[in-house]
N, C-alpha and C positions, 0 to 999 in steps of 0.2 A: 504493500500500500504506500504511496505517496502521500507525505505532510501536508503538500502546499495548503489545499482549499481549505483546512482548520484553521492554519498561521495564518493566510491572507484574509478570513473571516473576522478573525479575530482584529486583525489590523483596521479593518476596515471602518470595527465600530471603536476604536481607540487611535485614534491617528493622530498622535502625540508624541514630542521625543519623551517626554518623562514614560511611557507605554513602552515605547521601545527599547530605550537606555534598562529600563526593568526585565524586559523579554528578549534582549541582545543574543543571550546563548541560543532560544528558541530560534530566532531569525537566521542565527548562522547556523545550526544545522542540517535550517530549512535549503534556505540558498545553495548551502556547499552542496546540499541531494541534489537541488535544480541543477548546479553546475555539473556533477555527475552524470545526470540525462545529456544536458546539452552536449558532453564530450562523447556519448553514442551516437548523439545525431553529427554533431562534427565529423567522425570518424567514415560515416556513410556518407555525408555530403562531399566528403573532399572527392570518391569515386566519382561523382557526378559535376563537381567543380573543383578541379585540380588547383586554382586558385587559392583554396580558402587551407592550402594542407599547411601553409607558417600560421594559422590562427589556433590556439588555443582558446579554451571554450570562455575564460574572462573576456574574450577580446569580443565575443560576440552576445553577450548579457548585458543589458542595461542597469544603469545602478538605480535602485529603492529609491532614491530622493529624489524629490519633484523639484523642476526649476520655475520656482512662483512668483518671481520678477516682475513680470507681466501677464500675471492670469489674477481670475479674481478667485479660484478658489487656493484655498493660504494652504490648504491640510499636505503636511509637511512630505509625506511617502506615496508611493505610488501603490495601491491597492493588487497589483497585478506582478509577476515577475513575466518579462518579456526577451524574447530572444532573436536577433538579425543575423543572417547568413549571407553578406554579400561581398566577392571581391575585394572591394573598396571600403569593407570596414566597416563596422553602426553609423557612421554618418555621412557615408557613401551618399551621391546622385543617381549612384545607377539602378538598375531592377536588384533586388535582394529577396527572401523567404524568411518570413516571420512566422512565430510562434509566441503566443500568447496561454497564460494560465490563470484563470482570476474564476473565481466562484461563479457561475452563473453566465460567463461571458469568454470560454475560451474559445479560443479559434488560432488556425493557420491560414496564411496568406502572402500574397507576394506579388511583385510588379513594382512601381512604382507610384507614391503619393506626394502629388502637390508639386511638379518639378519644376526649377526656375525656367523663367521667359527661354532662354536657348536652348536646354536640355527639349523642353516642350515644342519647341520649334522644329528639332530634330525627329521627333516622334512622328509630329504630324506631315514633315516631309515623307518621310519612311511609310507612312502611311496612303500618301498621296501617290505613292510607284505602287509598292507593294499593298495594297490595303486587301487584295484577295488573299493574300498568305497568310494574316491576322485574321483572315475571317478563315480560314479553311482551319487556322489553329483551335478558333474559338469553340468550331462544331465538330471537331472531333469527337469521336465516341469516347474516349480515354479521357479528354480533358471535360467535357460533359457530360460526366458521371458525378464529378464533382462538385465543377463548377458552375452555377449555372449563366453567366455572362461575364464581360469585361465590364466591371464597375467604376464609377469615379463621378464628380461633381461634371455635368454640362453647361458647354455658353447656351442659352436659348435663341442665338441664331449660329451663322454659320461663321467661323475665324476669316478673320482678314488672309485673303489673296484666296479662298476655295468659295467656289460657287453652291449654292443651296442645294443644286440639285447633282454633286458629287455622288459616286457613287458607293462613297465609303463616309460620306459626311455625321452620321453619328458616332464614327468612331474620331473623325474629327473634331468633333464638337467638344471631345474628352479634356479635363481639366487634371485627371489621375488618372490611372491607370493602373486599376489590383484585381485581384479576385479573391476570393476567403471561403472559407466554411467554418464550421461552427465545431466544437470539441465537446461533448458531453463531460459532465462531473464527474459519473463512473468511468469513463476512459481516462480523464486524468488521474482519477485514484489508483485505478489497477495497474497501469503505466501502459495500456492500451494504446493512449497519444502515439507515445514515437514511434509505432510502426503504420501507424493511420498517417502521422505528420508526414514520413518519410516516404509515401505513397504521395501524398497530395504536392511536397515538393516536388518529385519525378514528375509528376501529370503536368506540371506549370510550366516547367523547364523552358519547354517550344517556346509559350511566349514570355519567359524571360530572355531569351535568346533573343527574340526579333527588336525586344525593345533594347537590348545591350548594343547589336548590330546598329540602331539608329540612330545611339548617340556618340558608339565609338568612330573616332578620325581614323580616317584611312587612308594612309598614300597612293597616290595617283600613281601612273608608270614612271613620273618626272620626280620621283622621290619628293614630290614637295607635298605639303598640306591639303 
């Protein structure tokens, strides 16, 4: 059985450092089990992203404390322990594979959310050649058992320089770029997750690949940019 959803229950209605600083041993030998999973899943991803084989599994956990600077809710810890898988590190631009554990609201997912002006620019060019490759990814029998669409915030018309009646224009219109499903409580307790997680990462791969393709520079035959 896995700790998490009792420790993270527990946090959830005491989200206090005096809470915590008192439950410190509880929380670290919650985390270090989460870090323990996450070094299983590490271990299988790197076969699928040879990228990620110099990450050790700290390098892909996010830390407990919330940065409240500019949010208005103050509660000092993150209710959730969360986990990224990409290349470029937890604060990567590029596509990644998250995993989430929180009472009532786990899930795995991946693609990318919210990307600056030019990373999204690159998308929707990549989209504007290729946009039937994205769509053949999307209706795969494999990836749509899953998933059921490419989700993310839309403009309500059509982006500057595509016409309305594009024939990939919803997929233009995308502001993000993910897909998710949802984790049950009993799979996280039994530790069911990581082999469900590790299945839904494989099934995304296609299109973390098309969106990686979009944004990475590629040199011409003239060696130049």
């Amino acid at each position: 059985m896995r700790p998490y959803l009792d420790f993270l229950s527990a946090l959830a209605q005491n989200n206090h450092k005096d809470w915590m600083d008192a439950n410190k041993k509880w929380y670290l030998e919650t985390k270090a089990r989460f870090l323990e999973d996450v070094a299983v899943l590490l271990k299988e991803m790197t076969e699928m992203e040879p990228e990620l084989s110099s990450f050790k599994p700290k390098d892909c956990v996010f830390r407990q404390n919330r940065d409240v600077r500019f949010s208005a809710n103050k509660d000092p810890y993150k209710t959730n322990f969360g986990a990224y898988f990409s290349p470029g590190g937890k604060k990567s631009s590029g596509p990644g594979y998250y995993l989430q554990v929180q009472p009532g609201n786990s899930f795995l997912a991946g693609g990318i959310w919210m990307p600056e002006a030019d990373t999204l620019k690159k998308i929707r060019k990549e989209i504007d050649y290729s946009g039937a490759e994205l769509e053949r990814i999307e209706n795969a029998p494999e990836f749509k058992k899953l998933f059921k669409s490419i989700e993310g915030d839309k403009l309500k018309t059509s982006p500057r320089d595509y016409e309305a009646h594009h024939p990939y224009i919803e997929y233009l219109k995308l502001k993000s770029f993910t897909v998710s499903h949802p984790i049950s409580d009993k799979a996280v307790e039994s530790g069911a997750f990581l082999s469900f997680a590790l299945d839904g990462f494989r099934r995304m791969k296609p299109f973390n690949d098309f969106l990686r393709q979009a944004i990475e520079e590629v040199e011409d035959g003239s060696g130049l940019l």
